[in-house]
N, C-alpha and C positions, 0 to 999 in steps of 0.2 A: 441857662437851662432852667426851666421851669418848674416847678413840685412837681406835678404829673407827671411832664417827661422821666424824670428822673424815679418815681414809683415804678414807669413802665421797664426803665432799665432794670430795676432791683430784681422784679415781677422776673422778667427774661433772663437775667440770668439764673436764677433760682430754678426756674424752669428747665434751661441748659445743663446747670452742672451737678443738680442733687440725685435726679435718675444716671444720670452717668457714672457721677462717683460712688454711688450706692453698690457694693457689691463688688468693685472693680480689682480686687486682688482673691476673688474666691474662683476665677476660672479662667483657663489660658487656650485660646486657638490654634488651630496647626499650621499656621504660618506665623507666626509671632515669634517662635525662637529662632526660626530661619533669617528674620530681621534683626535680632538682636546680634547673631552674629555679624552679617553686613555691616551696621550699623559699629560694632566692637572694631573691627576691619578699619571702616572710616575713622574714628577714633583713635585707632593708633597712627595712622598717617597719618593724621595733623600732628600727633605728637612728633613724630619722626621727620617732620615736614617734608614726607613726601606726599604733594597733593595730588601729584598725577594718579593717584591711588587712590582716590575719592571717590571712583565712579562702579557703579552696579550695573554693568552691560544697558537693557531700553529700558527701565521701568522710568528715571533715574533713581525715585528714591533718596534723593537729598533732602528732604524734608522730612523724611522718617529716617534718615541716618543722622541729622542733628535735632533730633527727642531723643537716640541713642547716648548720642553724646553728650547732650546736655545729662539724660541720667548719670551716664559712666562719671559727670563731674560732680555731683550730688551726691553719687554714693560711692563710687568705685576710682577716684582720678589716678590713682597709682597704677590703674592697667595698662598707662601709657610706656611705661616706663620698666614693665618688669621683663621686655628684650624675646618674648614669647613667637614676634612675625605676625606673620597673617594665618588666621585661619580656612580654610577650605571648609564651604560655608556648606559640604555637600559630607562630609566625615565625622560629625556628632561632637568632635574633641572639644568644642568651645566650652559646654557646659561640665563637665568634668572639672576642664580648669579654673572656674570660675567659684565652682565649691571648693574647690584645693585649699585655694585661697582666703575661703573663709567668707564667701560672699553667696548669696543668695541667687541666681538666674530668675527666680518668683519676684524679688523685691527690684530687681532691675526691670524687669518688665514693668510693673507697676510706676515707677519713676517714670518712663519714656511713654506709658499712658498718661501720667497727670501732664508733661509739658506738650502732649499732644492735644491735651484737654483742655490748657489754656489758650490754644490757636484755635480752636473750636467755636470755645465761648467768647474770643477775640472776635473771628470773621462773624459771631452773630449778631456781634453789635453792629457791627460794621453794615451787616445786611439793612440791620434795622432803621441803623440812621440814612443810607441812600433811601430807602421804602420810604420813610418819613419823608424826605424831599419832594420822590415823586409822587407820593400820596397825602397821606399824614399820620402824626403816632399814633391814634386808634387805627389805621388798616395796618402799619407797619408791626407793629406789636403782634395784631391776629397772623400776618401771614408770614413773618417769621416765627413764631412761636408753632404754626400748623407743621410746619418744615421740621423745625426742630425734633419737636416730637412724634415725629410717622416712625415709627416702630424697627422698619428698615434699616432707616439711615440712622437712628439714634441706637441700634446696635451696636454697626457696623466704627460709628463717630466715636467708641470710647472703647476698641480695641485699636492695636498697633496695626492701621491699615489704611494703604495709603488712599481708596476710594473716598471716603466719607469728605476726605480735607479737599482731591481734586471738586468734590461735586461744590462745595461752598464755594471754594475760588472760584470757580465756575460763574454761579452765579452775580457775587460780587463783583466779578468781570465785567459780566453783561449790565448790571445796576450803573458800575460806575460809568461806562461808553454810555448809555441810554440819558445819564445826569448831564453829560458834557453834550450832547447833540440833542437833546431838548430842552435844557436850563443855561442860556448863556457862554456856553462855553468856557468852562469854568477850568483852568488848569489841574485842580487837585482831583477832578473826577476821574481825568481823562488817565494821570498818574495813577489815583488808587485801578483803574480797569487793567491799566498795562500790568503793575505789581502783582494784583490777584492772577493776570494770566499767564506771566512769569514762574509764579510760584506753584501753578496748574499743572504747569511743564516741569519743573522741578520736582512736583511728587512723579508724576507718571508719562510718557510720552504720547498714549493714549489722549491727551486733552487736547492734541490734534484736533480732537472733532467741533471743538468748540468753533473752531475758525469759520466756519458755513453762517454760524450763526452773526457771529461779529461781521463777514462780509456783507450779511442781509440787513443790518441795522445803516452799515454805511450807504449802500445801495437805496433801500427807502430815504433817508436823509439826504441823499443826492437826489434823489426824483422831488422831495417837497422842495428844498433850495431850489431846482433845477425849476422847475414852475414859476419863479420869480425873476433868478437872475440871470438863466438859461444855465442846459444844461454843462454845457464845454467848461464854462468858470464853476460850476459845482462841483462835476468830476473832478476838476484839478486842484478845489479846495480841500475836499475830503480824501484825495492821495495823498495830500498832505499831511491829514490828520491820521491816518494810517501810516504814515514814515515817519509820524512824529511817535504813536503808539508803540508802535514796533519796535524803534530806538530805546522808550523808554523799559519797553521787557525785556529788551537785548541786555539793559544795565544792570536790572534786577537781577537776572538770570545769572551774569557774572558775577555781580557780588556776592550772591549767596553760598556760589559752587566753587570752591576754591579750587577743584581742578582746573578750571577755565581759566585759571589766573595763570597757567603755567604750562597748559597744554588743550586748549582748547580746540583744535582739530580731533584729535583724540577722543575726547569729550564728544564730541556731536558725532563723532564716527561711532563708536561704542552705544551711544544711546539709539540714533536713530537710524544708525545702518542693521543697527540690531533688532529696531522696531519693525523696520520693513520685511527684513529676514522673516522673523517669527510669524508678521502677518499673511507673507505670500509664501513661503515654505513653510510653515509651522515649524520651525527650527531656530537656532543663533547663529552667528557667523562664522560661529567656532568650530558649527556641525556642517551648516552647507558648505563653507568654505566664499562661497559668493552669491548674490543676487541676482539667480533666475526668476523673471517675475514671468516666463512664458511656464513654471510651474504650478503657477495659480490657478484655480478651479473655481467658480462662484455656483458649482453643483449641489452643495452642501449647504447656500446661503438660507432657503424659503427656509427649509425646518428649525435652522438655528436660530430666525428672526419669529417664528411661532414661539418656540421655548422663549426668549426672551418679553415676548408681547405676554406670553402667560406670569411671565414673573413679576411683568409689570400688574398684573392683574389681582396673584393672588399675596404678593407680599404688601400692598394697599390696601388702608381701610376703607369701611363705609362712607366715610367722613372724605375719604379722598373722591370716590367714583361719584358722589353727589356733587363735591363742590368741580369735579372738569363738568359733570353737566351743565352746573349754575353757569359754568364758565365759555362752555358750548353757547346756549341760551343768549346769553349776554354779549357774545361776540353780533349777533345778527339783530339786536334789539335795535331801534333809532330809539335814540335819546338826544340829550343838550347835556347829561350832567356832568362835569367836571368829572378829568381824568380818566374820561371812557377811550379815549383817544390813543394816550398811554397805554389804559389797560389788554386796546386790540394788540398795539403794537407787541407788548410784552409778554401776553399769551403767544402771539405768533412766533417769538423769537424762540420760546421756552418750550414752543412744540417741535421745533427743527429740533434743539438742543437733544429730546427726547430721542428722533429718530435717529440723528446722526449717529449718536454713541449706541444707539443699536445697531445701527446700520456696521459703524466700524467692527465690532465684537461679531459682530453675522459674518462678514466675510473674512475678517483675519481666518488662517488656520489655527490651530492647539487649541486649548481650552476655553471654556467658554462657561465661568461661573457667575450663576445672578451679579454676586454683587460687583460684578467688570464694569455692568451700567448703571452703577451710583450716580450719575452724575445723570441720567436720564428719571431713573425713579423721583430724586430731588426735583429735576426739573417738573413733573409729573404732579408733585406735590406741588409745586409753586403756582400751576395752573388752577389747581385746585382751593389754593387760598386766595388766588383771586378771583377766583368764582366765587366764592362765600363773601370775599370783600365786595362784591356788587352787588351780590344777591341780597346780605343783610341792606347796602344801602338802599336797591330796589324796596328792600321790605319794608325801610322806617321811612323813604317819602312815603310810601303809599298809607303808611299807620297817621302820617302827620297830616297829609289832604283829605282822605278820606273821615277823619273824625274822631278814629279809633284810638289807644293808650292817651285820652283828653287832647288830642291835637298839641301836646307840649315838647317841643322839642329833646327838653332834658329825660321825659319819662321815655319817648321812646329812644334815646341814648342809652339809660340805663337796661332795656330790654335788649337793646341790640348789644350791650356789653356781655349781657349776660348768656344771649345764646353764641357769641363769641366765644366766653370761655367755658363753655360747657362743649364746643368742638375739642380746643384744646384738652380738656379732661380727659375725654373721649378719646382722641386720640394716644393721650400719658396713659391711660389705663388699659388699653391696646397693648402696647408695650410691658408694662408692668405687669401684665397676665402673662406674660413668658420668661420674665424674672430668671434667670440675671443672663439668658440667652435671648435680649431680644429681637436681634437679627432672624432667630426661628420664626415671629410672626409667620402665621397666614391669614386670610380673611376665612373668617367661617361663611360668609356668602357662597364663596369659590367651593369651600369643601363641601357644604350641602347642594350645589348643583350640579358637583362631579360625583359625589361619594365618595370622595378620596380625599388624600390628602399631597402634597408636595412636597417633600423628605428635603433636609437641608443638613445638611453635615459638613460640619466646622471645627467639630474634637468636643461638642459639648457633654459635659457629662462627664467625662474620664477620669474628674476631680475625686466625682462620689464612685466612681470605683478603685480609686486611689487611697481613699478615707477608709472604706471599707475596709482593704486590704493590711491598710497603716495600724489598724484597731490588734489584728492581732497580734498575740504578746510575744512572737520572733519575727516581726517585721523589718526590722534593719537586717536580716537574713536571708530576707526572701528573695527571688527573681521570680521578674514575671515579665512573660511576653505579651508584650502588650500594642495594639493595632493604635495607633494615634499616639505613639506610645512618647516621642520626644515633647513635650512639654504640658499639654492636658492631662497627662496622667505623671512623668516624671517629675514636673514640678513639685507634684505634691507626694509624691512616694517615697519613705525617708530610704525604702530595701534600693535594688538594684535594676534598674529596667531595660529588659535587652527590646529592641525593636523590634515590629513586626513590619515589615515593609512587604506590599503586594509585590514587590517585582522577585522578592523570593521564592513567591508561590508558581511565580511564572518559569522558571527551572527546571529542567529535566530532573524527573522524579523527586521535589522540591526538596534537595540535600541540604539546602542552607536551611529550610526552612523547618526540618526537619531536624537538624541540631540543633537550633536554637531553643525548638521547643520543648527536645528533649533537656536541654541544660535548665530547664525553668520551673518552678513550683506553682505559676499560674500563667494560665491565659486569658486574656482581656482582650475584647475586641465588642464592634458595635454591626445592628446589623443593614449599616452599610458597603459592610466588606464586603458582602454576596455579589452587591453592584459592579465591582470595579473589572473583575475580568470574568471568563468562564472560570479560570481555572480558581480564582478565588471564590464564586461559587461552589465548585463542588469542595472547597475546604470548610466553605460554611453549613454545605448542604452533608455533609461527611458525618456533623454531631445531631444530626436528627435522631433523635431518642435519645439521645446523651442528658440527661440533666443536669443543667448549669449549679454551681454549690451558689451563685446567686444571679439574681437579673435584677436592672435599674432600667426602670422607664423614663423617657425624656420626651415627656410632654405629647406624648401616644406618636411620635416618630418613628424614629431610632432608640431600641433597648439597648442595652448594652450587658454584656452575659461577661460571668465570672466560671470559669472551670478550675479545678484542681487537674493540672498534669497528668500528677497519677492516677485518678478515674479514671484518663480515654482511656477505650478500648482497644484492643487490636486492630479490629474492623476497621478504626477509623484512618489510625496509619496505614494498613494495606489500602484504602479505598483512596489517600491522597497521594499514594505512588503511585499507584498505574499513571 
């Protein structure tokens, strides 16, 4: 390895892991402790060596159940062993017992963020050095580093979740098949594509979608072979190279997930009989009972693939919508230059990639949150770095024939480096203007053309209404009910935190909902509650006139309002019983 190379590494990781780890124990999401139980679960079955107990119904979620584990071994390994069972991931008791014992649930979290951080900063090398084959370390550098840093994904990359890690596999999937079917036919590419799409399945069963993509890369590669040596001996070359692929994700796939080792029908019934459930009933197989797929509807798809195309829209920078143009552009240019050839191919594959995992999230039924199509936005940004990677190149032949930066090759290198990494800036400073929520990004384009903005609610914030609350001088006294309330705000509240769960509100004359608050000295909540049903609307529309004892703004989103119990009014209780 070379000096250079090895600068560019330093450069890329520094890039990777210092906005990541910057901040990464000051605020916790509202699925992150629902994983850390799973994840605690997992953990004790291995200790127990029951592996048949390894598994999370379809996410699977095995790669975010051993970051769990590897923390519990780092900080916690005795949890194996103190005879507790399983937890029901659905009943709060996890974290209770975990401070019992004298253990932090905040510092456990943070644990299973750092070794989720190091597969991160792992697969970007990884990205890097295939880019470098197919290109070289200057594009590879720019257009894994564009990636890196789009705001989105470099949110989402350094919480406990499992999108940001399938979208990487993803794409190192598709780097490594693309290395074995235009560079020799190299064994270790074809191995690292299987592994990454192994490991794709392994976080989520959603990586399904990738497969369109990987079938069109075999398909083109059968048609150019197929041009040579006809097409009958191509086809039957490249089923082979797909039963050899397949084979090798089948091994990854076992090795990693020690259910498989022991109950592997089990395993694929739980995962993806559970996947298809939830996609074509919007339910698990626990609630249908079975797989009606004449349940299905695609009534509901156009609107769903709108929101999603919008989020593609406004969770991307500037830097992104110019470089798919450069990449647009570039697609229909004739040229001769080196690795334009590549570059159609790999835009094209990286745009299926896009649509499919829209496509899938559009028609599944149940929920449907931006960050499902991580694995699209990434792909979206990879389009776009290699539109800046042809564009800059377009820009420095044309500086070096035309006459312009002294026709010297190295001066216009040095320019081209530079407005390189002035995108990269650009884009790290994107992100770091939303400090230390940067999955909230939007593009300020998008909001001055709508005048609005795009609400993202994740639990951020709850910290500082947490802090607030923790200031006063009987705060290990207090309760408060509080909406996001198990871990963005419990983590950090030393008092007592009863939850506010909307489906309380959803109750005749909200009796639960209604004791809990009267048991409580404050209430916290954000004003995304209004959203979630009518009736929690009118619980949030109930304290109109009420003034909060304080309000936190988050980033002109979502406020987030502090009341004193005893302030509400009567009004406000009569007006959320009816």
């Amino acid at each position: 390895m070379n000096l250079r190379k090895l600068l560019l590494i330093i450069v890329l990781l520094a890039l990777v892991l210092a906005p990541r780890i910057a901040g990464l124990k000051s605020f916790v999401t509202i699925d992150e402790p629902f994983w850390l139980s799973v994840g605690a679960n997992f953990y004790y079955a291995l200790g127990q060596r029951e592996l048949q107990n390894t598994v999370y119904e379809y996410h699977p979620a095995v790669t975010t159940m051993w970051f769990v584990t590897d923390a519990f071994l780092a900080y916690f390994p005795q949890y194996r062993a103190l005879d507790q069972g399983y937890f029901d991931v659905d009943k709060e008791k996890f974290d209770p017992f975990i401070v019992e014992h004298g253990k932090s649930p905040l510092e456990l979290l943070y644990f299973s963020r750092l070794f989720q951080l190091a597969v991160i900063a792992a697969m970007a090398l990884v990205i890097f050095y295939l880019f470098s084959l197919l290109f070289d370390d200057e594009k590879a550098f720019l257009a894994t580093a564009l990636m890196a840093c789009a705001p989105f994904f470099l949110g989402h990359s350094r919480v406990l979740d499992h999108e940001a890690m399938l979208a990487f596999f993803v794409i190192a999937s598709f780097l490594g098949l693309m290395l074995y079917l235009e560079y020799g036919r190299k064994w270790p590419y074809l191995l690292i594509s299987a592994a990454a799409a192994a490991l794709a399945q392994l976080t989520k069963s959603s990586a399904m979608a990738m497969l369109p993509a990987i079938a069109l890369m075999l398909a083109v590669s059968v048609f150019e072979h197929g041009r040579e040596r006809g097409f009958g001996r191509a086809l039957l070359d490249h089923l082979k190279i797909f039963g050899i692929w397949f084979a090798m994700l089948a091994v990854v796939y076992v090795i990693i997930w020690p259910g498989m080792w022991v109950a592997p029908g089990r395993m694929l019934y739980e995962v993806y009989g559970n996947a298809f459930s939830y996609a074509f009933q919007g339910a698990r197989l626990q609630v249908t009972e079975e797989l009606q797929l004449s349940n299905f509807s695609l009534a509901a798809a156009g609107g769903t693939i709108q929101n999603y195309v919008g989020d593609l829209l406004w969770r991307s920078t500037p830097v992104t919508w110019l470089g798919v143009i450069f990449a647009i552009v570039a697609l229909f240019q004739r040229n001769a230059r080196a690795h334009t050839a590549i570059f159609r191919k790999l835009t094209l594959y990286l745009f299926v990639n896009v649509v499919m995992f829209v496509l899938l999230f559009s028609l599944a039924q149940g929920r449907n949150s931006p960050h499902y199509i991580m694995a699209s936005h990434v792909s979206l940004e990879g389009i776009a770095a290699l539109g800046w990677v042809m564009g800059l190149g377009w820009l420095s032949q044309r500086w070096e024939t035309s006459g312009r930066l002294g026709v010297r090759p190295e001066r216009s290198r040095r320019v081209r480096w530079g407005i390189g990494l002035g995108l990269v800036a650009f884009q790290l400073a994107s992100a770091l203007s939303f400090y230390p929520y940067y999955y909230t990004y939007y593009n300020p384009l998008m909001a001055g053309l709508t005048g609005s903005l795009r609400p993202y609610d994740y639990g951020e914030g709850f910290e500082q209404a947490a802090a607030y609350l923790a200031a006063k001088p009987d705060a290990e006294s207090l309760k408060v009910f509080s909406f996001r309330g198990r871990g963005p705000f419990s983590y950090f509240f030393p008092g007592q935190t009863i939850i506010l769960n909307p489906l309380f509100i959803e109750e005749p004359g909200m009796a639960s909902m209604v004791e809990r608050l009267t048991q409580s000295d404050y209430l916290v909540f954000n004003d995304a509650l209004a959203g979630r049903t009518e009736r929690s609307a009118l619980f949030v529309n109930a304290l109109n006139g009420v003034e909060p004892e304080h309000t936190i703004p988050i980033h002109g989103i979502y406020d987030i309002h502090i009341y004193r119990v005893a302030d509400l009014p009567t009004s406000f209780y009569e007006t959320i019983s009816k």
